[in-house]
C-alpha positions as CSV (number, residue, x, y, z in Angstrom):
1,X,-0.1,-11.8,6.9
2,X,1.2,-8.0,7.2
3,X,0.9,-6.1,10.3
4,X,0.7,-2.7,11.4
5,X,4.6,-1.0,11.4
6,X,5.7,-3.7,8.4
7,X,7.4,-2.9,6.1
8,X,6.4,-3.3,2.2
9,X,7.4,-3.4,-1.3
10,X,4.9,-3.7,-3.9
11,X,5.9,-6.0,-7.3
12,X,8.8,-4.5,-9.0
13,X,10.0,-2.5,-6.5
14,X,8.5,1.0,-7.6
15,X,6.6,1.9,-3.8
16,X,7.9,1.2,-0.5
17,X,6.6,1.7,3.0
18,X,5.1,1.2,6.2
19,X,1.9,-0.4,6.8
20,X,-0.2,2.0,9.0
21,X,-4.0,0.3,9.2
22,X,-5.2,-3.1,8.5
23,X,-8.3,-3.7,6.9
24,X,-10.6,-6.6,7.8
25,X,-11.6,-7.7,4.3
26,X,-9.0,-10.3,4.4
27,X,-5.2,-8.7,3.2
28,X,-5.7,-4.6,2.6
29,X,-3.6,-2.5,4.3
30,X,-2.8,1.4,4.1
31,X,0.7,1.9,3.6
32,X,2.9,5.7,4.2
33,X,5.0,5.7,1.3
34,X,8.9,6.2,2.2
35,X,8.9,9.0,0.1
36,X,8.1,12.3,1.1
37,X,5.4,13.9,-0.9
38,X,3.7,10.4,-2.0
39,X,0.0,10.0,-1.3
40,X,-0.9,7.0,1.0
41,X,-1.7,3.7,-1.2
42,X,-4.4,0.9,-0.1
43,X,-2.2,-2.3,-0.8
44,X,-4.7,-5.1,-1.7
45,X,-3.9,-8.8,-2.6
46,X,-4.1,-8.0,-6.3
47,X,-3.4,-4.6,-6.5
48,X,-2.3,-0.9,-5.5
49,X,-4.1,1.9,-5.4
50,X,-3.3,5.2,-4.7
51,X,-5.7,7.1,-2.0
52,X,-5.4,10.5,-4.0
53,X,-6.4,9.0,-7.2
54,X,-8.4,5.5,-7.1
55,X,-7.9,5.3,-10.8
56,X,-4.5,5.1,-10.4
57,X,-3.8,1.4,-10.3
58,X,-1.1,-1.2,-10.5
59,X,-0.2,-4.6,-10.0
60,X,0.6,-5.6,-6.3
């Protein structure tokens, strides 16, 4: 279970970050990218999705 001020890593490696809100649905968090410039990403059991472009989706 993650917690607001974890630290994350989605599959492969390609974003990392700090969790910054929990979601009640049962596992989404928002996470601020360690990389400047990077829009915030709604980390999700199955997936990532970037807040600036929802179609923009990866595995988690």
């Amino acid at each position: 279970m993650r917690n607001v001020g974890d630290r994350v890593r989605t599959e492969g490696g390609t974003t990392a970050g700090v969790v910054v809100k929990l979601f009640p649905n049962g596992g989404s968090a928002l996470v601020e990218p360690d990389r400047e410039g990077l829009p915030l990403i709604l980390l999700s059991r199955d997936k990532v999705t970037r807040i600036d472009d929802p179609n923009a989706e990866g595995p988690a």
